[in-house]
Backbone as JSON Lines, residues from 0, in Angstrom:
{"i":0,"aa":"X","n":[-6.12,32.34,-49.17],"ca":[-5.86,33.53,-49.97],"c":[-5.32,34.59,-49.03]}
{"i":1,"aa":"X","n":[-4.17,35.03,-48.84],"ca":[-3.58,36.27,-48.53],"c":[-4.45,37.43,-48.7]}
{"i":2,"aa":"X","n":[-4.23,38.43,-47.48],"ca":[-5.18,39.66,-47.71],"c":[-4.9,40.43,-48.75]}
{"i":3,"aa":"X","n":[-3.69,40.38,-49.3],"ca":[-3.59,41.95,-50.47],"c":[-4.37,40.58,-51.71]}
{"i":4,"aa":"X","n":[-4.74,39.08,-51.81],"ca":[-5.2,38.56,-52.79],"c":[-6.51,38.82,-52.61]}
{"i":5,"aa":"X","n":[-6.97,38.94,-51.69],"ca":[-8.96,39.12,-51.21],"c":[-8.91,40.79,-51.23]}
{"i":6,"aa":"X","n":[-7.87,41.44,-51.44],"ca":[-8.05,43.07,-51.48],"c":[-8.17,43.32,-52.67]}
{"i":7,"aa":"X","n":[-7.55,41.74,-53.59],"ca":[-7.8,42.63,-55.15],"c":[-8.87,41.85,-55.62]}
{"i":8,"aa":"X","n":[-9.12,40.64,-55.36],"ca":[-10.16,40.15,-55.55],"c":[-11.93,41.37,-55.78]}
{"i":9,"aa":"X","n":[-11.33,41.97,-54.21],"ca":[-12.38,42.72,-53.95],"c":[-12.77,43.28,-55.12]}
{"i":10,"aa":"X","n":[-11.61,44.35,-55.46],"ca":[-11.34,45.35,-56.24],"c":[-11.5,44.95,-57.57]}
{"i":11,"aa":"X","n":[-11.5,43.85,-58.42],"ca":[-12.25,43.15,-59.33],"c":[-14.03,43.21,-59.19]}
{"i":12,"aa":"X","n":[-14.06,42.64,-58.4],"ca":[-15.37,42.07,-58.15],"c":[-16.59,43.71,-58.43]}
{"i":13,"aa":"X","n":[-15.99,44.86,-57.46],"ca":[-16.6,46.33,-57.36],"c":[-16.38,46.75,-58.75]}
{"i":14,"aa":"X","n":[-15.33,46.53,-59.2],"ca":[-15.3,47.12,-60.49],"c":[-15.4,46.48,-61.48]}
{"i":15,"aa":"X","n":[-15.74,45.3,-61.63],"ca":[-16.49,45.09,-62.94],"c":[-17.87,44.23,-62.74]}
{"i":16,"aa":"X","n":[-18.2,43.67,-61.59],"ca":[-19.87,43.04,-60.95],"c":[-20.46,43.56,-62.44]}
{"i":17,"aa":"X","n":[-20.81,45.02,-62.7],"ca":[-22.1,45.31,-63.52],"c":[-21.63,45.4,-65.03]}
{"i":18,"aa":"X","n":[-20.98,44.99,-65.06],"ca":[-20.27,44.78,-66.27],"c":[-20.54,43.33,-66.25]}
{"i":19,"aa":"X","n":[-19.86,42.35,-66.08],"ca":[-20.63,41.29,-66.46],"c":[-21.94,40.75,-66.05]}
{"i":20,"aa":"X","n":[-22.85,41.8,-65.06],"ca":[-23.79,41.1,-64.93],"c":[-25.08,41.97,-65.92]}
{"i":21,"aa":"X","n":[-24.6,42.68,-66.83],"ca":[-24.98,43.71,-68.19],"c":[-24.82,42.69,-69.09]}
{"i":22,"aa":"X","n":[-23.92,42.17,-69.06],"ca":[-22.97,41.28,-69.95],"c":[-24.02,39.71,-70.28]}
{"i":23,"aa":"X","n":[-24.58,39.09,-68.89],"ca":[-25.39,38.03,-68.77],"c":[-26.55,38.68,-68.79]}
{"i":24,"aa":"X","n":[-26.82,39.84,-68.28],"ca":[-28.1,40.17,-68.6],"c":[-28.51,40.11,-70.07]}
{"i":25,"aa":"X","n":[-28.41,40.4,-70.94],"ca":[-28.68,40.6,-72.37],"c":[-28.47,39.3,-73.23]}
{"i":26,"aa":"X","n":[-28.39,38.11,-72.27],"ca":[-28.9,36.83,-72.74],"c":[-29.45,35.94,-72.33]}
{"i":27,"aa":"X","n":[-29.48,36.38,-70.77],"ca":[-30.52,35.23,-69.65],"c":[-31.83,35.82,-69.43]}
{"i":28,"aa":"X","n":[-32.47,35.19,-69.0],"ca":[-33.92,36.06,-68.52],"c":[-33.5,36.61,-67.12]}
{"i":29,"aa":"X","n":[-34.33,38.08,-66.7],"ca":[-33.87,38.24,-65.46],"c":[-33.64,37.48,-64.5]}
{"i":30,"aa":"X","n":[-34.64,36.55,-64.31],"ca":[-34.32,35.71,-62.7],"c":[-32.95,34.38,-62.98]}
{"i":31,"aa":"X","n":[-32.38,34.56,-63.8],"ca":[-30.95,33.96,-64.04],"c":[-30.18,34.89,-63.79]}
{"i":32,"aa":"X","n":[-29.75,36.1,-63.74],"ca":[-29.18,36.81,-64.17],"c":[-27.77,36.9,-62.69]}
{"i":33,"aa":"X","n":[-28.79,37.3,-61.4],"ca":[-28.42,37.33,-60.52],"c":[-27.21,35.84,-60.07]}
{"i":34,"aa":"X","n":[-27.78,34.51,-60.18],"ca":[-27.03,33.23,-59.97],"c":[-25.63,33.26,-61.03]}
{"i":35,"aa":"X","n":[-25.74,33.55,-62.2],"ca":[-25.21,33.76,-63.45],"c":[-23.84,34.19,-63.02]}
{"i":36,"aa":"X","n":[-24.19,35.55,-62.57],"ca":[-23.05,36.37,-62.15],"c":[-22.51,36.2,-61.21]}
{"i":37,"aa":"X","n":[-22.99,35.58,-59.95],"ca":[-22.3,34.88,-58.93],"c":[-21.42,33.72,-59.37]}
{"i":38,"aa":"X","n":[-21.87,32.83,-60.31],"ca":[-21.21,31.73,-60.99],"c":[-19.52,32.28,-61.52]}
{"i":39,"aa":"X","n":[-19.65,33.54,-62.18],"ca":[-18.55,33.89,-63.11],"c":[-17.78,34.31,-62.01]}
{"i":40,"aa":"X","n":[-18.08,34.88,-60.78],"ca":[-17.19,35.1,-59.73],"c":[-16.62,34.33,-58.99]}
{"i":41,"aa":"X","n":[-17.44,33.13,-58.67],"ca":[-16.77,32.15,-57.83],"c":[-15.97,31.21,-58.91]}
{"i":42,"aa":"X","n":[-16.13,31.61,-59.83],"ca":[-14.83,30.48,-60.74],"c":[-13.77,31.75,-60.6]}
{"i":43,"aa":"X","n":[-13.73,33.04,-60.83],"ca":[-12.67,34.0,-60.39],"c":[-11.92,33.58,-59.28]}
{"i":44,"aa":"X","n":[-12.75,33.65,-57.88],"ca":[-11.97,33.61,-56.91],"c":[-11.23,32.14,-57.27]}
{"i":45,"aa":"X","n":[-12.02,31.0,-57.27],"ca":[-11.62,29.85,-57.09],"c":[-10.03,29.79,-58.11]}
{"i":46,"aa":"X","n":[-9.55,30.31,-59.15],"ca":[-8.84,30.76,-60.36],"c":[-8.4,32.07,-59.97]}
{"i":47,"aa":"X","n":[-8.04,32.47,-58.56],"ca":[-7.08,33.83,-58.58],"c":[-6.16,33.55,-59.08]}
{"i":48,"aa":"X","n":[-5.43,32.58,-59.35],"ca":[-3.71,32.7,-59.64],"c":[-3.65,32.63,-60.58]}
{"i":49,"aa":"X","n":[-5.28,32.67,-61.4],"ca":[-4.8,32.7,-63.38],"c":[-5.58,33.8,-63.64]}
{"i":50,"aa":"X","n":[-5.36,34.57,-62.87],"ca":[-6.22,36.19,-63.35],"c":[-5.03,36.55,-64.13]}
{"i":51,"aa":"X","n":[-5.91,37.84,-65.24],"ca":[-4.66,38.28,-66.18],"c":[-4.43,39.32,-65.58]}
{"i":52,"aa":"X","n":[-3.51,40.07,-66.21],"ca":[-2.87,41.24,-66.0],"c":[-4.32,42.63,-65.77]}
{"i":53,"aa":"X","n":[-4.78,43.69,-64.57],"ca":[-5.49,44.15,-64.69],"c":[-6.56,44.62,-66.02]}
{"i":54,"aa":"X","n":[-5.67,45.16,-67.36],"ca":[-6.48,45.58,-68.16],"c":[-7.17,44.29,-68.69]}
{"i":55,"aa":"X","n":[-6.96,43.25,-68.75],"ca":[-7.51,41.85,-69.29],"c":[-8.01,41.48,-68.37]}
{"i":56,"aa":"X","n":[-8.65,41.39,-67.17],"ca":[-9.48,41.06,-66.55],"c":[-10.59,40.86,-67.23]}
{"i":57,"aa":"X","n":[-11.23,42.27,-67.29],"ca":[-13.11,41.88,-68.16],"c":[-12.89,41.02,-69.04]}
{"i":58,"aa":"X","n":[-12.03,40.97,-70.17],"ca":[-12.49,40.13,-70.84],"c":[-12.15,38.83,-70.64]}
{"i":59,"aa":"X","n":[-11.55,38.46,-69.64],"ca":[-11.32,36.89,-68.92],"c":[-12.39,36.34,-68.19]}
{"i":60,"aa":"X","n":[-12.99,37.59,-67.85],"ca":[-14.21,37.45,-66.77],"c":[-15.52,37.52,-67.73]}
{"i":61,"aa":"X","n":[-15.74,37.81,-68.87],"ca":[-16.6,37.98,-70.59],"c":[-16.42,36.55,-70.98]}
{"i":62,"aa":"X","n":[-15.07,36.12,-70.96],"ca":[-14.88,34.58,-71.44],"c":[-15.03,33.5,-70.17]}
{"i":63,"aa":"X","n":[-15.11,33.32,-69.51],"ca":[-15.97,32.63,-68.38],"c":[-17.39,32.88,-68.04]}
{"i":64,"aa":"X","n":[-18.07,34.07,-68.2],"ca":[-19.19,34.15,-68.37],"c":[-19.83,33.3,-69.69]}
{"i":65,"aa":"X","n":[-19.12,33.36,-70.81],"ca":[-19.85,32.74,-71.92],"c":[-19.92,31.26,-71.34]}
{"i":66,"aa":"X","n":[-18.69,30.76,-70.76],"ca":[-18.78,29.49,-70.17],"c":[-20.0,28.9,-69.39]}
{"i":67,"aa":"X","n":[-20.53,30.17,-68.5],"ca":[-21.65,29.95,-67.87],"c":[-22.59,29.97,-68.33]}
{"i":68,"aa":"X","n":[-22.76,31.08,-69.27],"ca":[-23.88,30.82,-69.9],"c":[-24.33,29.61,-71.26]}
{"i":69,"aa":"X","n":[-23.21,28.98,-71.64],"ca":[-22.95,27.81,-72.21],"c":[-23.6,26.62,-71.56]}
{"i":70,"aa":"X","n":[-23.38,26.77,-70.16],"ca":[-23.76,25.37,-69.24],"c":[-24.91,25.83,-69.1]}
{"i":71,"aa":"X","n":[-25.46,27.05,-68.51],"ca":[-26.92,27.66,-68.6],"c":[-27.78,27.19,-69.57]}
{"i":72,"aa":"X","n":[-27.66,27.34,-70.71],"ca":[-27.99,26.77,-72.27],"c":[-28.25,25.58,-72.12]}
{"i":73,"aa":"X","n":[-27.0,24.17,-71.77],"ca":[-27.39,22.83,-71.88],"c":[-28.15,22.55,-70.68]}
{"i":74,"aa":"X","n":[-27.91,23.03,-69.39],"ca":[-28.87,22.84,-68.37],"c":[-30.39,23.24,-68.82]}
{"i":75,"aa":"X","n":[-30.82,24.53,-69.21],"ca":[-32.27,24.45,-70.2],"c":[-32.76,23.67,-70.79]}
{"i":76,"aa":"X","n":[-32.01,23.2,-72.1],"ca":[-32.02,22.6,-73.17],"c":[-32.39,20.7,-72.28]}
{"i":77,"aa":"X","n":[-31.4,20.46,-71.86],"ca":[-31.89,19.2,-71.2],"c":[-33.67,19.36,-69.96]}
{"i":78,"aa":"X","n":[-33.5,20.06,-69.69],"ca":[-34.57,20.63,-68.63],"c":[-35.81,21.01,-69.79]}
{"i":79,"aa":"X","n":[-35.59,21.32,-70.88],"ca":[-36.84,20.98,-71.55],"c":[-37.31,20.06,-72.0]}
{"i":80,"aa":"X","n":[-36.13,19.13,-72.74],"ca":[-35.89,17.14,-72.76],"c":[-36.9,16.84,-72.52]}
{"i":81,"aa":"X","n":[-36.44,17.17,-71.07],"ca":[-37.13,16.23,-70.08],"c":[-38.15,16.75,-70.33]}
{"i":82,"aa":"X","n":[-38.49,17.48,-69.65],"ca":[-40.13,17.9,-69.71],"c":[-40.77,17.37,-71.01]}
{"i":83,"aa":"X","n":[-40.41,17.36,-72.45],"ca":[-40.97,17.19,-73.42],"c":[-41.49,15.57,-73.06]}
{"i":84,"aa":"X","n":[-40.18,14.9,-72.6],"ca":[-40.23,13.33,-72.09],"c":[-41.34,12.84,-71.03]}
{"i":85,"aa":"X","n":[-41.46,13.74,-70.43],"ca":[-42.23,13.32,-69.25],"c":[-43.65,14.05,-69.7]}
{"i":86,"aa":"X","n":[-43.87,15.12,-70.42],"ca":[-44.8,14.75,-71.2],"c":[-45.96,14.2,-72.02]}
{"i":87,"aa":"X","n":[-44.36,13.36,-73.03],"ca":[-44.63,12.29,-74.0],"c":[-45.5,11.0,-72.81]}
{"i":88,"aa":"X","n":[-44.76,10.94,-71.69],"ca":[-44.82,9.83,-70.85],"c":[-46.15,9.92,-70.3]}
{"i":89,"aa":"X","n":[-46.28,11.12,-69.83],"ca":[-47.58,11.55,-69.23],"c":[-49.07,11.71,-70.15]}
{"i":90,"aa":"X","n":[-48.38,11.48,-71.54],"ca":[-49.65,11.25,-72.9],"c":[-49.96,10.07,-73.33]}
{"i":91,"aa":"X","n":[-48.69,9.43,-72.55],"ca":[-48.77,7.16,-72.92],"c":[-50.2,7.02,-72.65]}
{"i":92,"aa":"X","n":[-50.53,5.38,-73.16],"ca":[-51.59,5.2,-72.12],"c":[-50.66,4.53,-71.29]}
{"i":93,"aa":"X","n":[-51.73,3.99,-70.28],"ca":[-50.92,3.55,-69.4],"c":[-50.76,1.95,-69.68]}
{"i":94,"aa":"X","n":[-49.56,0.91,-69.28],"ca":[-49.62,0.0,-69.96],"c":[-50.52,-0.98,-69.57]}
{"i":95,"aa":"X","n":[-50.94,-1.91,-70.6],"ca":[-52.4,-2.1,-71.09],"c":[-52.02,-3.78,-70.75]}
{"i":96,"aa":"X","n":[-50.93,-3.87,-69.57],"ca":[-50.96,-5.56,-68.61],"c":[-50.95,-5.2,-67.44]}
{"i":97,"aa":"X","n":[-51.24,-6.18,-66.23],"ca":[-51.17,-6.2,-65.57],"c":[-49.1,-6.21,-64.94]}
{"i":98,"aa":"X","n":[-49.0,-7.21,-66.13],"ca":[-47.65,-7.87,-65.43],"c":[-46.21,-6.36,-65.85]}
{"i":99,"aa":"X","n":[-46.85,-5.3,-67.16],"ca":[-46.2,-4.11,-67.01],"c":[-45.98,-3.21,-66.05]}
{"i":100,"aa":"X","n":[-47.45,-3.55,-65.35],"ca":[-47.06,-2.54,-64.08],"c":[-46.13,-3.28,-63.11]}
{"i":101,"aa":"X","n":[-46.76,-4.67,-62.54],"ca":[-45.72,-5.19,-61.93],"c":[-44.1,-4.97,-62.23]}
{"i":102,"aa":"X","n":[-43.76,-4.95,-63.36],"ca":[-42.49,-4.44,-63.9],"c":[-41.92,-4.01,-63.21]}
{"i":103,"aa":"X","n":[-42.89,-2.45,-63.39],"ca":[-42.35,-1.07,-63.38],"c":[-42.61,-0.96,-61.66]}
{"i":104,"aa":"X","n":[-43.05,-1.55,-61.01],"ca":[-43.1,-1.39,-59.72],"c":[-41.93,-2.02,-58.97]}
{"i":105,"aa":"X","n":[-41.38,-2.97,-59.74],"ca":[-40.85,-4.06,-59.19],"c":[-39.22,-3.27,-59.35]}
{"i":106,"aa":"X","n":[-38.74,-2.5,-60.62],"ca":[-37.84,-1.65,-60.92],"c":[-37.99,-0.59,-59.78]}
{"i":107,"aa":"X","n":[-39.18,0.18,-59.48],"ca":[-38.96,0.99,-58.95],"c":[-38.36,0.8,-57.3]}
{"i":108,"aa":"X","n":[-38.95,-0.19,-56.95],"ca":[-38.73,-0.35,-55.38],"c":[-37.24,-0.57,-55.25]}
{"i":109,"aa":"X","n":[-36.86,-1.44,-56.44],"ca":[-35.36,-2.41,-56.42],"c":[-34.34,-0.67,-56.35]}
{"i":110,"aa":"X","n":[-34.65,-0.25,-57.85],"ca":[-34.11,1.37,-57.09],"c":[-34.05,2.22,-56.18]}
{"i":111,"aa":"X","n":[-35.3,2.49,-55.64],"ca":[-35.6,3.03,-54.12],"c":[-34.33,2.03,-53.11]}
{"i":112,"aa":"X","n":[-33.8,1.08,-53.52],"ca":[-32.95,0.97,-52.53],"c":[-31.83,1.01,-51.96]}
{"i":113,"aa":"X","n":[-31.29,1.5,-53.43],"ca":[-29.96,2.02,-54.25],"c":[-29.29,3.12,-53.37]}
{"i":114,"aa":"X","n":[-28.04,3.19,-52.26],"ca":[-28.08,4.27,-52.1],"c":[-28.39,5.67,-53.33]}
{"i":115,"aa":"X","n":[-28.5,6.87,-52.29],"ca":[-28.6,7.47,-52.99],"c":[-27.59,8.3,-54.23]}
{"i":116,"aa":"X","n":[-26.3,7.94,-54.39],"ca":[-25.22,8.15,-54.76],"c":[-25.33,7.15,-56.69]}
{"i":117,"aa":"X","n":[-25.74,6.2,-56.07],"ca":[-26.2,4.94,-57.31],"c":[-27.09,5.61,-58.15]}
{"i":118,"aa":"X","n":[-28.48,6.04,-57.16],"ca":[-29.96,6.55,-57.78],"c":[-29.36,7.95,-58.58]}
{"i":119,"aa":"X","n":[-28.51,8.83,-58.11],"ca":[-28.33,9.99,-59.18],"c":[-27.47,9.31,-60.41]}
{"i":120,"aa":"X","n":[-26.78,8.65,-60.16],"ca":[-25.68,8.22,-61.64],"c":[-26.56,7.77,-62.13]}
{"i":121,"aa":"X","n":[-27.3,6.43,-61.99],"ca":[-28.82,6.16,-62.95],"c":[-29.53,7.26,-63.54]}
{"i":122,"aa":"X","n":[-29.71,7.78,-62.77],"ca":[-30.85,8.99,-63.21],"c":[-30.32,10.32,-64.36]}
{"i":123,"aa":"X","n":[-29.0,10.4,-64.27],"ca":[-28.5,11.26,-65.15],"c":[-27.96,10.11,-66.43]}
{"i":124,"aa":"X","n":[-27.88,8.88,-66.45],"ca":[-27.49,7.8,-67.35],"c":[-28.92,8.02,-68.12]}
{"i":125,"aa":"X","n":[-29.93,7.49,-67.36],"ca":[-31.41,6.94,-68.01],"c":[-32.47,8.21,-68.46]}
{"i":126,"aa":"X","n":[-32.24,9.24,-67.71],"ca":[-33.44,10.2,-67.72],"c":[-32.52,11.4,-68.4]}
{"i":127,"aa":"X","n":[-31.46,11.53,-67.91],"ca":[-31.07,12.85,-68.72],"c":[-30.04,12.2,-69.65]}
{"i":128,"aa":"X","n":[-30.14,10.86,-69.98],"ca":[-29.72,10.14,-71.35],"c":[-28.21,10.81,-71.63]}
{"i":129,"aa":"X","n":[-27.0,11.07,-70.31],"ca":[-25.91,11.85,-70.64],"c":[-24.77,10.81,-71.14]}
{"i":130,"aa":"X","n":[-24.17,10.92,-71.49],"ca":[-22.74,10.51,-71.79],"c":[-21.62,10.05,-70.28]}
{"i":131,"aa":"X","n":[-20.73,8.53,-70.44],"ca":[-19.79,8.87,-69.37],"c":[-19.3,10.24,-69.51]}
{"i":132,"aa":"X","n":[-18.73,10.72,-70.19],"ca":[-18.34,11.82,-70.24],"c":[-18.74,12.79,-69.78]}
{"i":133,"aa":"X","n":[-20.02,13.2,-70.08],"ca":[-20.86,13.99,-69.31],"c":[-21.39,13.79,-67.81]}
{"i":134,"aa":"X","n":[-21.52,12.79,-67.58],"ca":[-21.54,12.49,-66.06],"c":[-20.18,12.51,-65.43]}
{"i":135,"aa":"X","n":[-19.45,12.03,-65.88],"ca":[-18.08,12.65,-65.53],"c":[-17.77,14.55,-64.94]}
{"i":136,"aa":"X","n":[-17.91,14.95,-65.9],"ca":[-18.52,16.84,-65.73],"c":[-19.53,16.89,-64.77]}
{"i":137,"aa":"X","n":[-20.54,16.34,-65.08],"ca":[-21.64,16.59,-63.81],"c":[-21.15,16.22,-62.47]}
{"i":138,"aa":"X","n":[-20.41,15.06,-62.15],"ca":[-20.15,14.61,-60.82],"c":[-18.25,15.72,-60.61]}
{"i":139,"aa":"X","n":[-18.11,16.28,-61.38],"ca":[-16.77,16.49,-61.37],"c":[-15.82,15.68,-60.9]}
{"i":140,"aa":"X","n":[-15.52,14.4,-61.89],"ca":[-14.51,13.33,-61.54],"c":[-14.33,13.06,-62.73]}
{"i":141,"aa":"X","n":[-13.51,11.98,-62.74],"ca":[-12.52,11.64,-64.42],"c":[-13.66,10.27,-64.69]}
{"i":142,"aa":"X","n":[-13.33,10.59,-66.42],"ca":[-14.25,9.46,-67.16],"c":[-14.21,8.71,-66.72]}
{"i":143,"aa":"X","n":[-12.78,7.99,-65.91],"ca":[-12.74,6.51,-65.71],"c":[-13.57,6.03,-64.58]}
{"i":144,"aa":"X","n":[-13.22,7.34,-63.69],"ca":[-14.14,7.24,-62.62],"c":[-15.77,7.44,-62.37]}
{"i":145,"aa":"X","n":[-16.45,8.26,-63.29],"ca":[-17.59,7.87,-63.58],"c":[-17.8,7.12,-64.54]}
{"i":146,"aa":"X","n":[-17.35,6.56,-65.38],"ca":[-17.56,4.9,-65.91],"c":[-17.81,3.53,-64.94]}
{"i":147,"aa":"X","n":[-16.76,3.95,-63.9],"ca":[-16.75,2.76,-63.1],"c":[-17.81,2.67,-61.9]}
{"i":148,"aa":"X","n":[-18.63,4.44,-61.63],"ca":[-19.54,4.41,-61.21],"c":[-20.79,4.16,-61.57]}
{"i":149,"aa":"X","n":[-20.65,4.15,-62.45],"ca":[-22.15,3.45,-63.24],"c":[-22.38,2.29,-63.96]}
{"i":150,"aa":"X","n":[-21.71,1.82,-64.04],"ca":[-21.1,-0.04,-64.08],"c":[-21.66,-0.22,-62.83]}
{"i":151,"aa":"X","n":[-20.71,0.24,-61.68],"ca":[-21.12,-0.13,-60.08],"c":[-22.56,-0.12,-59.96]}
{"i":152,"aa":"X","n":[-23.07,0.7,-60.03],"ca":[-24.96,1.3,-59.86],"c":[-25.83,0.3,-60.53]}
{"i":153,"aa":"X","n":[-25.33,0.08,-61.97],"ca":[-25.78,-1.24,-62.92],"c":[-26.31,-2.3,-62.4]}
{"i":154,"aa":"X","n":[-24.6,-2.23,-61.64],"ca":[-24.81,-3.87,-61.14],"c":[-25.6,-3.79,-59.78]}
{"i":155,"aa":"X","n":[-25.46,-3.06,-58.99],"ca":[-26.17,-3.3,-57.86],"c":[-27.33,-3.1,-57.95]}
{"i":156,"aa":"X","n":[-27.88,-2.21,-59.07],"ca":[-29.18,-2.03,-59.41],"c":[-30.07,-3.84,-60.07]}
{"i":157,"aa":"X","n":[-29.05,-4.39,-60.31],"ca":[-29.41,-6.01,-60.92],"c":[-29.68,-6.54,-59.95]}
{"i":158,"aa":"X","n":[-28.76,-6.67,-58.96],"ca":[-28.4,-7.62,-57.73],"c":[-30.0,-7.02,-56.93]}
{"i":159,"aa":"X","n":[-30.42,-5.9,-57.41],"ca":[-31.54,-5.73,-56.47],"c":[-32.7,-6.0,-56.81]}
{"i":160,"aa":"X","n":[-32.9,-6.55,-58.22],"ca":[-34.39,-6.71,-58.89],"c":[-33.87,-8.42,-59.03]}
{"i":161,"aa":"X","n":[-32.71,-8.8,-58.68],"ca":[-32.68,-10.31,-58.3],"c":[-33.16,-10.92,-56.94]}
{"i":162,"aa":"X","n":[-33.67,-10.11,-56.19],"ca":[-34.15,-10.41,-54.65],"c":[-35.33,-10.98,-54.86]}
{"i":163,"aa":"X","n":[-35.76,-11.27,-53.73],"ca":[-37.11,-11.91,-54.16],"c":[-38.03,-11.05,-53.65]}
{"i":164,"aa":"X","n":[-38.91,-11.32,-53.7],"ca":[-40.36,-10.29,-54.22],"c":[-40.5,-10.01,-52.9]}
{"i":165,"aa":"X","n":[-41.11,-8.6,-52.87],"ca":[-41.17,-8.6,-51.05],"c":[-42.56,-7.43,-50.68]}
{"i":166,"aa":"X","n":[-43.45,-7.06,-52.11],"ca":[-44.45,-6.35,-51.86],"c":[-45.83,-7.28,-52.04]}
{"i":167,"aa":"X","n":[-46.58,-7.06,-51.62],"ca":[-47.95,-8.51,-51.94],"c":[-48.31,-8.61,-53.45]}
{"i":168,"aa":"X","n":[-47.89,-7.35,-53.72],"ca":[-48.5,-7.88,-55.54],"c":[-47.37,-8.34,-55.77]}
{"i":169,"aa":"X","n":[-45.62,-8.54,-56.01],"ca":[-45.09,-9.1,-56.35],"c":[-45.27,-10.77,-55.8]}
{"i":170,"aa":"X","n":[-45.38,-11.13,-54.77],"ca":[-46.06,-12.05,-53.79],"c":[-47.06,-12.67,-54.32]}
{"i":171,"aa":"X","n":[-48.0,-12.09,-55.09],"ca":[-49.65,-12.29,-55.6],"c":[-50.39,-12.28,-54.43]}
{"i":172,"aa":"X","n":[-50.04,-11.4,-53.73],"ca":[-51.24,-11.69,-52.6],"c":[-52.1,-10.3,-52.7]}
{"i":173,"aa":"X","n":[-53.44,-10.7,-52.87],"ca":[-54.26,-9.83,-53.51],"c":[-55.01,-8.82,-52.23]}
């Protein structure tokens, strides 16, 4: 960015900061408020060359804020999901075989070995139950490309609960 572009940048930023952060205030709870407004700025800078004409600024910078606070919203909204899920999970009994836990132990380790790149695409597939599409957005890459990453994860996640047993209870050794 050229200095007269970080001089007006500036000069955005001083003159309207409390304006949109008035703007997010009056729909986030305070301790959002602060991240919120940093968010609507760094998509500014990152998007200098599609700033409007001075008097249209705020409200370009009003309509990217709603953006944020849009993703704010589904980031909650899933973040309570879950919690409701884990919950629900945490009200199960617990399962009532022996060979369930083995299962679930036997899944877990095979994952634990997943790089860690695999273990988040799973985890936003299975736990935050998203869409390619939406993992697509989350990882910021194209559908095709998070499609083909979680196919990938799938499979290597198979190839790893196809190993052979390698803890003593999978073993039976008591």
């Amino acid at each position: 960015m050229a200095d007269d572009q970080h001089d007006a940048f500036d000069r955005i930023y001083r003159h309207h900061h409390d304006a949109v952060r008035r703007f997010l205030g009056r729909r986030l709870a305070a301790a959002e408020v602060d991240d919120a407004t940093a968010e609507v700025f760094v998509v500014a800078w990152r998007r200098h060359d599609e700033l409007p004409a001075a008097h249209r600024v705020l409200p370009w910078l009003y309509g990217v804020a709603r953006l944020v606070l849009a993703n704010e919203f589904r980031r909650a909204r899933r973040a309570d999901q879950l919690a409701h899920r884990v919950g629900t999970l945490a009200d199960a009994p617990p399962p009532d075989t022996p060979a369930a836990v083995v299962d679930r132990l036997t899944v877990a380790q095979a994952f634990d070995t997943l790089p860690e790149r695999d273990q988040e695409v799973l985890r936003l597939v299975a736990w935050e139950q998203l869409t390619t599409a939406e993992v697509a957005v989350a990882l910021g890459c194209a559908r095709t490309t998070a499609a083909m990453r979680i196919s990938r994860a799938g499979k290597r996640l198979a190839r790893a609960l196809d190993r052979p047993a390698t803890t003593p209870i999978e073993q039976g050794v008591h």
